[in-house]
BAZATI-878866 format. One record per residue (C-alpha): residue in one letter; x negated, y negated, z negated. Coordinates in steps of 0.001 Angstrom, whole numbers, padded with zeros to 6 digits, always signed. Each point is the difference from the previous one (the first is absolute). Layout:
% BAZATI-878866
AXYZ
...
This chain:
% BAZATI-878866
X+174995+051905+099870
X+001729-003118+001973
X-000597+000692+003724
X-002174+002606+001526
X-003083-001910-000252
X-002604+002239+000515
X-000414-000862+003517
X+001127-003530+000033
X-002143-002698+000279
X+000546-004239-000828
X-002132-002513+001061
X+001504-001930-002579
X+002109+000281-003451
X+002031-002664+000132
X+001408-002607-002340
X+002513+000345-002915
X+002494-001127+002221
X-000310+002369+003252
X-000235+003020-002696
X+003127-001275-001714
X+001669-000426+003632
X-000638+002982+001796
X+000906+002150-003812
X+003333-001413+000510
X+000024+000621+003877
X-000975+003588-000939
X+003119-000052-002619
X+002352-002444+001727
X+000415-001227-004303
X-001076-003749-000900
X+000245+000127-003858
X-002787+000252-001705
X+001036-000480-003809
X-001599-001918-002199
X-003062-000631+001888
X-002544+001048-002764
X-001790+002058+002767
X-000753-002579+001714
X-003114-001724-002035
X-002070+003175+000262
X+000642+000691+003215
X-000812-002962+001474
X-003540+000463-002458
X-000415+003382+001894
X+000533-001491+003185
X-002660-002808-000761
X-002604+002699-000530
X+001152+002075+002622
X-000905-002128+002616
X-003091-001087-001543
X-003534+000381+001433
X-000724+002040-003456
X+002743+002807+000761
X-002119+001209+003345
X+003418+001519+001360
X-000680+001596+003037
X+003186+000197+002832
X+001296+003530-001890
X-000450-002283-003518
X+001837-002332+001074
X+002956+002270+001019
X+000012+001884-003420
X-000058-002839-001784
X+002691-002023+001982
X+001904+002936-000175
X-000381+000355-004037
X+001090-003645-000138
X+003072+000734+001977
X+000856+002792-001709
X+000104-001555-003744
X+002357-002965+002181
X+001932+002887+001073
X+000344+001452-003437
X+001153-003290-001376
X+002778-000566+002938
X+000970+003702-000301
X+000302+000097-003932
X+001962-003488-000273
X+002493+001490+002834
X+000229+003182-001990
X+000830-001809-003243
X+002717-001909+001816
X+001441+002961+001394
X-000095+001877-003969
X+001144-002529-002310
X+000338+002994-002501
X-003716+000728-000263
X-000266-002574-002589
X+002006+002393-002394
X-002061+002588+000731
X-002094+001297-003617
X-003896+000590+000530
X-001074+001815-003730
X-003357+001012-000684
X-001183-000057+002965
X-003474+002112+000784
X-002933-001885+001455
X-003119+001628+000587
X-003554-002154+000421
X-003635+000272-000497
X-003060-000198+002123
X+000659+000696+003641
X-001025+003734+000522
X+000719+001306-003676
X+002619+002305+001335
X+003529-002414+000024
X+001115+001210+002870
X+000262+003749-000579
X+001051-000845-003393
X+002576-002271+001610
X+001528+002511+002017
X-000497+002774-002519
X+002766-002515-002367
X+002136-000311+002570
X+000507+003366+000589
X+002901+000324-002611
X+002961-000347+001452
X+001275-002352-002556
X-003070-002398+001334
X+000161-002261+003166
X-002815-002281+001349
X-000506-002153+002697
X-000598+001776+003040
X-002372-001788+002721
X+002741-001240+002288
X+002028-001502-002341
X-002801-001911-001179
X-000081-001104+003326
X+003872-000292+000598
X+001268-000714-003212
X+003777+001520-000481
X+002090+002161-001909
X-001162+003294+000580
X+001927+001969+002408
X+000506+003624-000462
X-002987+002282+001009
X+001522+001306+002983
X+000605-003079+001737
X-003825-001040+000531
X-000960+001797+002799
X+002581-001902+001805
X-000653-003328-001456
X-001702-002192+002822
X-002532-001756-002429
X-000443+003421-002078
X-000914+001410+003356
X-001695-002939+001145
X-002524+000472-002608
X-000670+003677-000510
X-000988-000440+003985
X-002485-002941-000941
X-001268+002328-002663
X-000320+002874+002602
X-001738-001789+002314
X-002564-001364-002921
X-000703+003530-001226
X-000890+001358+003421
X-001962-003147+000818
X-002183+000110-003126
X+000975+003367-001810
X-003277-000627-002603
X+002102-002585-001761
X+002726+002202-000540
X-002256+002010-002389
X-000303-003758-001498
X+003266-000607-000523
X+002585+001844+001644
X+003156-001703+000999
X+003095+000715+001386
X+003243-002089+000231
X+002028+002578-002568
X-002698+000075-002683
X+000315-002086-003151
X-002923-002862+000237
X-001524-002776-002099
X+002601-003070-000415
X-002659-003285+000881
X+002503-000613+002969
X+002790-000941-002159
X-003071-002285-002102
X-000967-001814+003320
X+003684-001024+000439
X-000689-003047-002461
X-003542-000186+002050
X-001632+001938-003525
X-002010+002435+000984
X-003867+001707-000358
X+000746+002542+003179
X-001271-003130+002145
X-003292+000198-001618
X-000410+003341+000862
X+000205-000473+003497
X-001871-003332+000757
X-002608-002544-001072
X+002589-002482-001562
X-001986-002092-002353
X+002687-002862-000408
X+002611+002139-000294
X-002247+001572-002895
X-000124-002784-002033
X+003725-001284+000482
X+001758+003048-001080
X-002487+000310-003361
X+002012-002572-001151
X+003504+000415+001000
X+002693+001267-002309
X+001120+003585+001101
X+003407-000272-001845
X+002223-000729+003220
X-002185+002465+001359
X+001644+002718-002085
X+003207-001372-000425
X+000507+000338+003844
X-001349+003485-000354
X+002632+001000-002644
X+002954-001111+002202
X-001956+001694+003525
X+000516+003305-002949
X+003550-001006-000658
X+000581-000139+003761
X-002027+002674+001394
X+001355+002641-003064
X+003910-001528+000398
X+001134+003386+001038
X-002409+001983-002638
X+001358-001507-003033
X-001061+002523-003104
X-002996+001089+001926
X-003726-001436-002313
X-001939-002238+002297
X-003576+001240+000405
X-002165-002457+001636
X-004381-000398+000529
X-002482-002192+001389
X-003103-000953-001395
X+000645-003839+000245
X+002431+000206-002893
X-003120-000374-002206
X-000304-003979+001310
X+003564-000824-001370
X+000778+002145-003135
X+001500-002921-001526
X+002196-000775+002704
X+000971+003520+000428
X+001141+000657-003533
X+002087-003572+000420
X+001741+001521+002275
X+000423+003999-001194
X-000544-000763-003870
X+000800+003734-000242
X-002342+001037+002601
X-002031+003516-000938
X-003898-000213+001294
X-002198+002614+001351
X-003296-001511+000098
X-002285+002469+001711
X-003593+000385-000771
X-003182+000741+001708
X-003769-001448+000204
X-000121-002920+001783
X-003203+000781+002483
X+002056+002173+001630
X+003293-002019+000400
X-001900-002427+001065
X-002164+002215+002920
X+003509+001185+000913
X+002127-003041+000160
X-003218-001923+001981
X+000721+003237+002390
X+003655-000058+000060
X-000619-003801+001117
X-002567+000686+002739
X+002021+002524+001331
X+003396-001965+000063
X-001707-002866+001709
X-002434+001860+002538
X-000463-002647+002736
X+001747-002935-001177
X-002872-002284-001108
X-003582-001088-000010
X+000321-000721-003418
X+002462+002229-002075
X-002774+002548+000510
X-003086+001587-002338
X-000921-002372-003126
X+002778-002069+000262
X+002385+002595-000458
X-002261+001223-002462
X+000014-003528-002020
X+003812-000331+000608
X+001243+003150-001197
X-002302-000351-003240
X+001517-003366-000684
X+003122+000860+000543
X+000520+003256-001726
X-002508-000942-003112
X+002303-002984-000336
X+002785+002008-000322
X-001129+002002-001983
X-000799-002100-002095
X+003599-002072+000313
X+001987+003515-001039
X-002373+000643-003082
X+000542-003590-001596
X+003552+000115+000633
X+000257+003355-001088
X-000111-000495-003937
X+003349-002269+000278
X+001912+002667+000406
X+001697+003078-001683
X-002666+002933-000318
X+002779+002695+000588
X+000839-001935+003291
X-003459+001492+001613
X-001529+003291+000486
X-003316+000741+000891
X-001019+002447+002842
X-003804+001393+000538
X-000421+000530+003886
X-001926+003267-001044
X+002877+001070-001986
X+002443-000352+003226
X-002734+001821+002362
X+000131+002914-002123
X+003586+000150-001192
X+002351-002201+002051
X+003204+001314-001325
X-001351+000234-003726
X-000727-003736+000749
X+003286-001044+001047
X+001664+001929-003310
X-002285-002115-001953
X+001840-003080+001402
X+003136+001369-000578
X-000753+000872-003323
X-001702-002952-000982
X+002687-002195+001174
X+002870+002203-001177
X+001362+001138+003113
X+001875+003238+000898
X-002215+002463+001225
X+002663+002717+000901
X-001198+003479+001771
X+001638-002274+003188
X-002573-002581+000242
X-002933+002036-000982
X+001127+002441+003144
X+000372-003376+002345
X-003780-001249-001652
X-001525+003234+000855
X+001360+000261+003425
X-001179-003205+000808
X-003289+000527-001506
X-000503+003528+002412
X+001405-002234+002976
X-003494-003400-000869
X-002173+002620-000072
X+000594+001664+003234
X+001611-002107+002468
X-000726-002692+002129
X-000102-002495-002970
X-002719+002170-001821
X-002745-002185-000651
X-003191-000045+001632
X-002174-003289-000149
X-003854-000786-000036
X-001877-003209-001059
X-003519-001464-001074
X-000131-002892-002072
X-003191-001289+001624
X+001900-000374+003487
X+001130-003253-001580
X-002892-001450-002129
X+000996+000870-003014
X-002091+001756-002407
X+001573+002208-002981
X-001107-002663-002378
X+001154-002753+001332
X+003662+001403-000160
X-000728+001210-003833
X-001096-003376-000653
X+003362-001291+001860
X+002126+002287-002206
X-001844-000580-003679
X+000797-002986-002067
């Protein structure tokens, strides 16, 4: 989350170039690498201030702000990889990634994994603020760490339903599409806004710069965490698996399973609900029409690429199976992937497991497919070859 947006209003989103300037006003930095953000950006932008987007005044102050904050990401991360020459050294070996269907249970199987202490992920602000990590103690007093975790605040007291959504706070680990959207690559757009050119360019872009700008944000972020197993999710890894394994040939895969009606309801809900107010379009069927296209698509993508690849590199996970035995599910991984699973990390796992269920991350989250046109068969039909 960029700026507090949720009372800001735009009557405009501006150009490429008033984005690009007031990121680095924001940052007082002027590189901005390679420039391979720049083409989908600019696509975004296009659609963005289109007649089809229907942005209303809040819209266009999310989206600005999303804009601005992948520019941001881009300035920040080139600065940081001035300033720590020696991440390039730094080894990344098999790597976890996590992906499926939105709503098949990633995230608390995300932060399940992660609760070894031999694990690290990316927590949400340094998605945001790519750096080395600093020691844990030192957040609090960390002006963007603090910065954010008040954005968050003010978000969850504003609209506390999503929170039962998806809960998110500043410390937790999160989904890693903000590193993606550095090289202007990624599907979180679509979930957010009409964006039908935007649709069409990136189905045929190459994701491989994509990921190998991801593997050194890992090598930057994880600089003081050498020895620690990366353990990474989001559900857009399914678009690029080729791409992905280019870059992490040793990468292990948790592809997470559940029927697609429901990940579909869900994600059309998780949509509506992130972009309450912001259009006169993103709303109803065509979130219902863009959500099937894009996650049937993928889908689709991750199954074809799938059969390239080492069988022992992936492992299988039932959402029913996690429901009723989160722990037993995470030993599975371990197991299945030959990992230590020492009377250590099944302690941390369990802990963490008591802590979903119960706190303010526990999930709570209701949906009807029908609220966005869609009828049961119509996303069977989308899923079936």
């Amino acid at each position: 989350m960029s700026d507090n947006v949720m009372t800001r209003e735009r009557a405009e989103v501006g150009s490429y170039e008033e984005i690009v300037a007031a990121a680095m006003r924001s940052t007082g930095l002027s590189d901005l690498g390679t420039g391979a953000h720049e083409a989908g950006l600019r696509v975004i932008i296009e659609d963005l201030n289109s007649a089809e987007a229907g942005l209303t005044p809040r819209g266009r102050a999310f989206q600005r702000s999303e804009v601005k904050s992948a520019l941001t990401g881009v300035l920040l991360t080139e600065a940081a990889f001035a300033a720590h020459p020696g991440h390039r050294d730094v080894r990344v070996e098999r790597p976890i990634f996590l992906m499926g269907l939105p709503r098949t249970g990633t995230t608390i199987l995300h932060r399940l994994l992660h609760a070894d202490p031999g694990a690290q992920g990316l927590e949400m602000w340094l998605t945001q603020f790519p750096q080395p990590r600093p020691p844990r103690d030192t957040w609090e007093t960390n002006p963007q760490y603090a910065a954010m975790q008040r954005a968050f605040a003010a978000h969850h007291a504003a609209d506390p339903e999503f929170m039962g959504i998806h809960y998110m706070d500043a410390a937790v680990v999160e989904e890693c599409w903000r590193l993606l959207r550095q090289t202007g690559k990624s599907n979180s757009y679509q979930t957010t806004a009409y964006l039908p050119r935007y649709t069409e360019w990136l189905a045929g872009q190459d994701w491989k710069d994509a990921y190998a700008r991801h593997r050194r944000n890992l090598q930057l972020v994880g600089l003081n965490d050498t020895g620690r197993r990366w353990v990474l999710k989001n559900p857009s890894h399914m678009t690029a698996l080729d791409a992905l394994m280019t870059a992490y040939p040793d990468a292990l895969i948790v592809y997470t399973h559940r029927e697609p009606v429901t990940c579909i309801a869900s994600a059309c809900s998780l949509a509506a609900s992130a972009t309450s107010g912001h259009s006169e379009t993103f709303v109803g069927e065509t979130i219902g029409r863009t959500q099937l296209d894009l996650w049937s698509n993928s889908y689709h993508a991750f199954h074809d690429a799938r059969a390239r690849y080492d069988r022992a590199q992936f492992v299988d996970i039932a959402f029913g199976d996690l429901v009723a035995d989160q722990v037993a599910t995470v030993r599975l991984v371990y197991e299945a992937f030959d990992l230590d699973w020492t009377p250590e990390v099944e302690a941390a796992v369990a802990e963490s497991d008591r802590e979903a269920r119960n706190g303010a991350a526990a999930p709570r989250h209701n949906y009807t497919l029908a609220d966005y046109g869609l009828t049961e068969k119509q996303v069977l039909d989308a899923f079936d070859r």
